[in-house]
Backbone as CSV, one residue per row, in Angstrom:
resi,resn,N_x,N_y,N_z,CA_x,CA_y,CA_z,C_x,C_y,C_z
1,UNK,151.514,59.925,57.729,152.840,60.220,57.247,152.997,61.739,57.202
2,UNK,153.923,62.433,57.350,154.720,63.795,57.714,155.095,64.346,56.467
3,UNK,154.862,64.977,55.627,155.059,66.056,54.599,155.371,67.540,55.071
4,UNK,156.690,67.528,54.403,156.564,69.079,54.243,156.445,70.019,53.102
5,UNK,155.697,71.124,52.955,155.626,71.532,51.338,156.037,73.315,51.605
6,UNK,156.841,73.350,50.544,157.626,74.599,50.700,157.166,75.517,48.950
7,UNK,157.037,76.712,49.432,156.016,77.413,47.894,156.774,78.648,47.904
8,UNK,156.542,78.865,46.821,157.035,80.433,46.689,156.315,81.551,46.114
9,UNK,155.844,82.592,46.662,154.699,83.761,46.166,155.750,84.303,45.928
10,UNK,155.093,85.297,44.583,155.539,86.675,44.171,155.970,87.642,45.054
11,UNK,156.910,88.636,44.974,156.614,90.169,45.623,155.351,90.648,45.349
12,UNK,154.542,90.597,44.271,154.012,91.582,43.895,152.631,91.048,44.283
13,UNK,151.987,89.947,45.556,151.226,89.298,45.812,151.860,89.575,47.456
14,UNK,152.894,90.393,47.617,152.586,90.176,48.967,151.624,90.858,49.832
15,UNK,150.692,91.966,49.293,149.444,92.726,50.046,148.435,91.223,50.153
16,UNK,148.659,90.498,49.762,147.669,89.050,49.464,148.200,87.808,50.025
17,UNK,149.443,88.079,50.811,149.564,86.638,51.277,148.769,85.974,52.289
18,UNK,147.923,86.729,53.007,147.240,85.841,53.965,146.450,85.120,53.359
19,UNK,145.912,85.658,52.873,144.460,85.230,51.770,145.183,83.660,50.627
20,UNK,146.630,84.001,50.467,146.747,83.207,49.327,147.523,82.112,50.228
21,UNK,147.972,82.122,51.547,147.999,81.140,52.696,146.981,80.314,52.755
22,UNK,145.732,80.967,53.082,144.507,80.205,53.528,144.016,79.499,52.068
23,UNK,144.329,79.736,51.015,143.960,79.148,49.759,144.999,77.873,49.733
24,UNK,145.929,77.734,49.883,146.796,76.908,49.557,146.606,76.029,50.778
25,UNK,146.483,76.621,52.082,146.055,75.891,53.092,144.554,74.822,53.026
26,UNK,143.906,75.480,52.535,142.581,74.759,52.392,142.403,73.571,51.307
27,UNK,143.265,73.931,50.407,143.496,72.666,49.557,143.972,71.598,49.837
28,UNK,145.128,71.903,51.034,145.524,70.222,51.586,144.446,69.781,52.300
29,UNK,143.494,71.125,53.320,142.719,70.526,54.439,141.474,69.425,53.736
30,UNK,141.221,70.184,52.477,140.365,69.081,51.489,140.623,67.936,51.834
31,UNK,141.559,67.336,51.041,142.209,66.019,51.023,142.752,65.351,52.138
32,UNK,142.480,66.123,53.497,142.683,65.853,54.679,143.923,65.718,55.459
33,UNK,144.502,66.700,54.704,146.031,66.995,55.567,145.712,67.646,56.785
34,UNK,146.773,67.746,57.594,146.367,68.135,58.834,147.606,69.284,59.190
35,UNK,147.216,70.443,59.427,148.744,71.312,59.564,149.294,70.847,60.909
36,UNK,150.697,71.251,60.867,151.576,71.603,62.501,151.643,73.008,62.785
37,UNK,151.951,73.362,63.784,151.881,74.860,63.780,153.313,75.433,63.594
38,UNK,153.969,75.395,63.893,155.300,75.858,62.573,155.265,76.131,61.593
39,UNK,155.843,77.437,61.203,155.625,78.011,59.767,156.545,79.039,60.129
40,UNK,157.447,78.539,58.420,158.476,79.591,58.220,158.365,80.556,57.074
41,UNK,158.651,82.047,57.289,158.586,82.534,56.116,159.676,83.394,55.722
42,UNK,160.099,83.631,54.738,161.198,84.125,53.866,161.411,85.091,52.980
43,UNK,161.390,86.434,53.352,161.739,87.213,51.501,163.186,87.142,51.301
44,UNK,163.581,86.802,49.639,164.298,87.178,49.447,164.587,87.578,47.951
45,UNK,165.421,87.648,47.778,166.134,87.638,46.306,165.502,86.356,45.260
46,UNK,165.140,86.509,44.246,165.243,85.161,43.432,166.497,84.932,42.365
47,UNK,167.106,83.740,42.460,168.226,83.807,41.744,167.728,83.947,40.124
48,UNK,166.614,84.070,39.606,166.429,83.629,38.783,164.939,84.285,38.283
49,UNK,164.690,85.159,37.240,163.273,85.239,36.888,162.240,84.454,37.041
50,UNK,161.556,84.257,37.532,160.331,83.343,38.002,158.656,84.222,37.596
51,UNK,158.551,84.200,36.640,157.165,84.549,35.837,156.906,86.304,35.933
52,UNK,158.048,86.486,35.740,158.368,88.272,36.266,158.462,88.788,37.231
53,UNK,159.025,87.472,37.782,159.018,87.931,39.156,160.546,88.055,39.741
54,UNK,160.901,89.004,40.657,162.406,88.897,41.287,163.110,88.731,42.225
55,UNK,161.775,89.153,43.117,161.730,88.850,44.569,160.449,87.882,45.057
56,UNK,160.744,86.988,45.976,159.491,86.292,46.442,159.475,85.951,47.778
57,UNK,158.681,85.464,48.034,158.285,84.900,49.633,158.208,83.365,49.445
58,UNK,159.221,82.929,50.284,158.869,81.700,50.719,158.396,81.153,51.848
59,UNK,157.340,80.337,51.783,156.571,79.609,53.148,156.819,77.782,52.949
60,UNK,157.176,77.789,54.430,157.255,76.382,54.856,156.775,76.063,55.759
61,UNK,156.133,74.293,55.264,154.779,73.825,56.612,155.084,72.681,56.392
62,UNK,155.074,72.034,57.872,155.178,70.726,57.564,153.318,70.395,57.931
63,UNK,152.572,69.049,57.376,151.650,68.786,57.487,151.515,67.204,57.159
64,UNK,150.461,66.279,58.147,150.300,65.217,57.968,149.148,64.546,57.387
65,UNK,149.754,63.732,56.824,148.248,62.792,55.524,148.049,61.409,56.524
66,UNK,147.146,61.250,56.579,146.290,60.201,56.846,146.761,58.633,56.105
67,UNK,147.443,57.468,56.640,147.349,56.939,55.607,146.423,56.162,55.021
68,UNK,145.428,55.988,56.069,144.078,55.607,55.887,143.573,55.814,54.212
69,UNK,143.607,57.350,54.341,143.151,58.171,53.180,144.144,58.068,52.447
70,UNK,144.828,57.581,51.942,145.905,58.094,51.669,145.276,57.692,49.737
71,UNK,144.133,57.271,49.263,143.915,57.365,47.630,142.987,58.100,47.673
72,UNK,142.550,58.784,46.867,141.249,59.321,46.726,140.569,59.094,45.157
73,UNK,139.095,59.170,45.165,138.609,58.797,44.422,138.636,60.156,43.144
74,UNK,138.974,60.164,41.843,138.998,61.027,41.081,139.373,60.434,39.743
75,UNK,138.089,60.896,38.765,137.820,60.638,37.613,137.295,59.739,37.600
76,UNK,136.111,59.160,37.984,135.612,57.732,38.174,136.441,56.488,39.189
77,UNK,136.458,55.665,38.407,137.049,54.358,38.957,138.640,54.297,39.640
78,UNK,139.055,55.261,38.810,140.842,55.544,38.663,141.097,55.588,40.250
79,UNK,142.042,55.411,40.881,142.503,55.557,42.329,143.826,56.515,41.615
80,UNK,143.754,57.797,42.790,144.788,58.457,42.645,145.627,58.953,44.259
81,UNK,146.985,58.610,44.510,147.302,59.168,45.507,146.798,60.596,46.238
82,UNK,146.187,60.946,46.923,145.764,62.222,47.457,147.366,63.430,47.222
83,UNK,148.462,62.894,47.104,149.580,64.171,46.964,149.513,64.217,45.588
84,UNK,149.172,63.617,44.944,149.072,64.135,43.142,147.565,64.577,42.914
85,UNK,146.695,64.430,43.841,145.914,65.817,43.404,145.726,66.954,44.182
86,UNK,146.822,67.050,45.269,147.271,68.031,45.529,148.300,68.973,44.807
87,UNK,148.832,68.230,43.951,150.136,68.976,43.453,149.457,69.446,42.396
88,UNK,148.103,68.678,41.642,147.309,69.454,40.416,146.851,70.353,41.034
89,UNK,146.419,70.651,42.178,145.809,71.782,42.203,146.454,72.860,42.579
90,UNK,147.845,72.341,43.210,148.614,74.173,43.380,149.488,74.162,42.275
91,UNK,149.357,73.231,41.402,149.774,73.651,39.264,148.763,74.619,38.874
92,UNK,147.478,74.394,39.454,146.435,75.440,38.823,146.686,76.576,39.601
93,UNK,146.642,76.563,40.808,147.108,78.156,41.802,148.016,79.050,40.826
94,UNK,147.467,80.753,40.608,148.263,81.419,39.604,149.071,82.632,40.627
95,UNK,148.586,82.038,42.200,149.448,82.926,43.005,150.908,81.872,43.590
96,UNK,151.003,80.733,43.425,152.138,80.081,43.679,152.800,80.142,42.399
97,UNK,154.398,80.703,42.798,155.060,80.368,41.799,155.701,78.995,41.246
98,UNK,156.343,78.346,42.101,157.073,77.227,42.637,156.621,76.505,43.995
99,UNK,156.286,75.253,44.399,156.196,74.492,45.461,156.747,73.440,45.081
100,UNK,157.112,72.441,46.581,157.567,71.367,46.415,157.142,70.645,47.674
101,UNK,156.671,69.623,47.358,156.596,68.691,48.673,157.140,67.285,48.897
102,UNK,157.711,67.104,49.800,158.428,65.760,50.208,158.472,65.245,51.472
103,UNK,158.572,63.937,51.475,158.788,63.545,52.738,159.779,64.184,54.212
104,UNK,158.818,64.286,55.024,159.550,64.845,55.886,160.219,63.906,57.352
105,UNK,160.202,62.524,56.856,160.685,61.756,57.900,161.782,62.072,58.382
106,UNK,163.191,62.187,57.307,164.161,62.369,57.835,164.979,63.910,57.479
107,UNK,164.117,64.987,57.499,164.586,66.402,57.178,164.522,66.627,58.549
108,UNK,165.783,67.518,59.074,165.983,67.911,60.260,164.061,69.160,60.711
109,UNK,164.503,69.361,61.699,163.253,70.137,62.333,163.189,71.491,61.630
110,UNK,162.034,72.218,61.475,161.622,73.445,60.955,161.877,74.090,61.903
111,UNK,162.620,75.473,61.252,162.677,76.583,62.449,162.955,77.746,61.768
112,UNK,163.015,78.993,62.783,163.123,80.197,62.281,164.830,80.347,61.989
113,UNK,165.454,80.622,60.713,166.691,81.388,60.276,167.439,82.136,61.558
114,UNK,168.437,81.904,61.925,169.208,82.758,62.542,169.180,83.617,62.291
115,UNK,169.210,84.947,63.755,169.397,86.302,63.237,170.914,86.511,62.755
116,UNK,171.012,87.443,61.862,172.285,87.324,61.020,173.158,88.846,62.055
117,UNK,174.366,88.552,62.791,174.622,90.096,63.407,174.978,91.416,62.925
118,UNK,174.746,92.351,64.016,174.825,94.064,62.854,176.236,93.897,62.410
119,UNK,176.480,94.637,61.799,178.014,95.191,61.314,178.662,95.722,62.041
120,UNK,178.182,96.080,62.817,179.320,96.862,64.132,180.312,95.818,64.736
121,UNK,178.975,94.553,65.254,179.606,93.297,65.845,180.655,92.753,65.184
122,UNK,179.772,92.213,63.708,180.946,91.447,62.720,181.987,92.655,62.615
123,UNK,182.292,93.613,62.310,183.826,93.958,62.252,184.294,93.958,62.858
124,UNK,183.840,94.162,64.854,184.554,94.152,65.582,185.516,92.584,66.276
125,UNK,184.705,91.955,65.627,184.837,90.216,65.698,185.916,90.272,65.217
126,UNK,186.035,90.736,63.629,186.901,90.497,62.485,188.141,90.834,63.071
127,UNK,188.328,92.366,63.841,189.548,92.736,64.105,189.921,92.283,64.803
128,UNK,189.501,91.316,66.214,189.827,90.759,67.206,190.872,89.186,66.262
129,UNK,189.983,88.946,65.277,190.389,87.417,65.300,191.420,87.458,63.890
130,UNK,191.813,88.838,63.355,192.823,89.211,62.901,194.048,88.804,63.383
131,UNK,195.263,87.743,62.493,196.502,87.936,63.048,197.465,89.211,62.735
132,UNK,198.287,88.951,63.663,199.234,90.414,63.522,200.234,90.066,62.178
133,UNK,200.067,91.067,61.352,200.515,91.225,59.800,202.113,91.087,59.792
134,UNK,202.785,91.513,60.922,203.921,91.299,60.992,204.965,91.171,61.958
135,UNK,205.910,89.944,62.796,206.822,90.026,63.765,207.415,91.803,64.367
136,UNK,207.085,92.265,65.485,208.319,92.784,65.956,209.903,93.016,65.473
137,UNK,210.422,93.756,65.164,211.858,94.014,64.621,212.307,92.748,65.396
138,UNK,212.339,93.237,67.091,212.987,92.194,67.715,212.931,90.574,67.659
139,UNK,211.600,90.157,67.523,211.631,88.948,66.774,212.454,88.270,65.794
140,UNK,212.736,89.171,64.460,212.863,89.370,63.788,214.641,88.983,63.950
141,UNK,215.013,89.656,64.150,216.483,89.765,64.812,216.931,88.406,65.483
142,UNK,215.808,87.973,66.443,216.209,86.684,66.864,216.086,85.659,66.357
143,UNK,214.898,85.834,65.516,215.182,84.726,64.270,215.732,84.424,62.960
144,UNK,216.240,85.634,62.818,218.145,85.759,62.091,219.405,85.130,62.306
145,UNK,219.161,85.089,64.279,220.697,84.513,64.816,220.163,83.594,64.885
146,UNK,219.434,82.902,64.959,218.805,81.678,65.535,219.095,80.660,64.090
147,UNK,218.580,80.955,62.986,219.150,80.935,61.515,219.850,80.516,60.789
148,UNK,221.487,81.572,61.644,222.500,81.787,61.454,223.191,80.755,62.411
149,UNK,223.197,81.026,63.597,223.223,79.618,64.036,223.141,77.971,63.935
150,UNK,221.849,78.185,63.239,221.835,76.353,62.931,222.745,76.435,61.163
151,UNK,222.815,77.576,60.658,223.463,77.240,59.199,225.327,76.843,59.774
152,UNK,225.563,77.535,60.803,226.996,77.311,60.955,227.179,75.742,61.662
153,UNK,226.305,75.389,62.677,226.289,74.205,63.283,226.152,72.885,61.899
154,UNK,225.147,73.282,61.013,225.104,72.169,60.121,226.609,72.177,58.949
155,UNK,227.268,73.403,59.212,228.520,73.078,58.155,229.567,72.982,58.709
156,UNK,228.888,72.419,60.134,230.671,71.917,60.723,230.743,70.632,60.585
């Protein structure tokens, strides 16, 4: 089955993201996830304080579980899904801020963000697809008599 899990690092961890990639990476490979090679990554803004944090990086992977494997043995006898002791262990990770993982059967395909265009382009777009603010006098004039016309035709 197809998972994708999407996380969010600090700014202040980004001299460390490879390192904290291959950590988070190695924890699924444990439990025998298997990566795809697609991977998206993201800085941006956080809407929202996130452990003092304001800016972060987001990474997205899709990766597949086995369903074979799909319990694993933990705490003795207990059977536990292999994605809930994955999710305990990037609860313990103190370089992830936020992750989430879900089924990825029916989420469209992973890809890289559109490039967004310079400003030169977008204004010049803008002025092109600008309408004109106002008729010609002459217009103007003809759609006075034109007007005037149908007001006299309707009061005969």
């Amino acid at each position: 089955m197809q998972y994708e899990l999407f996380y969010l690092v600090g700014q202040n961890n980004e001299e460390k993201l490879d390192a904290i990639k291959k950590e988070v990476e190695q924890t699924l490979t444990d439990e025998g996830a298997v990566f795809g090679e697609m991977e998206v990554i993201t800085r941006r803004k956080l809407s929202y304080e996130v452990k003092h944090q304001i800016k972060g990086i987001y990474i997205a992977r899709r990766f597949d579980m086995p369903e074979v494997d799909y319990w694993a043995e933990d705490a003795g006898e207990e059977k536990v899904a292999k994605i809930e002791v994955i999710t305990k262990k990037l609860n313990l990770n103190q370089n992830v801020l936020r992750f989430l993982i879900v089924k990825a059967n029916e989420l469209p395909e992973l890809k890289q963000k559109e490039a967004i265009p310079a400003k030169k382009e977008v204004a010049s777009r803008d002025k092109r697809e600008r309408p004109k603010k106002e008729a010609p006098r002459s217009e103007k004039k003809e759609e006075e008599s034109i007007d005037k016309k149908l007001e006299e035709i309707l009061n005969i």
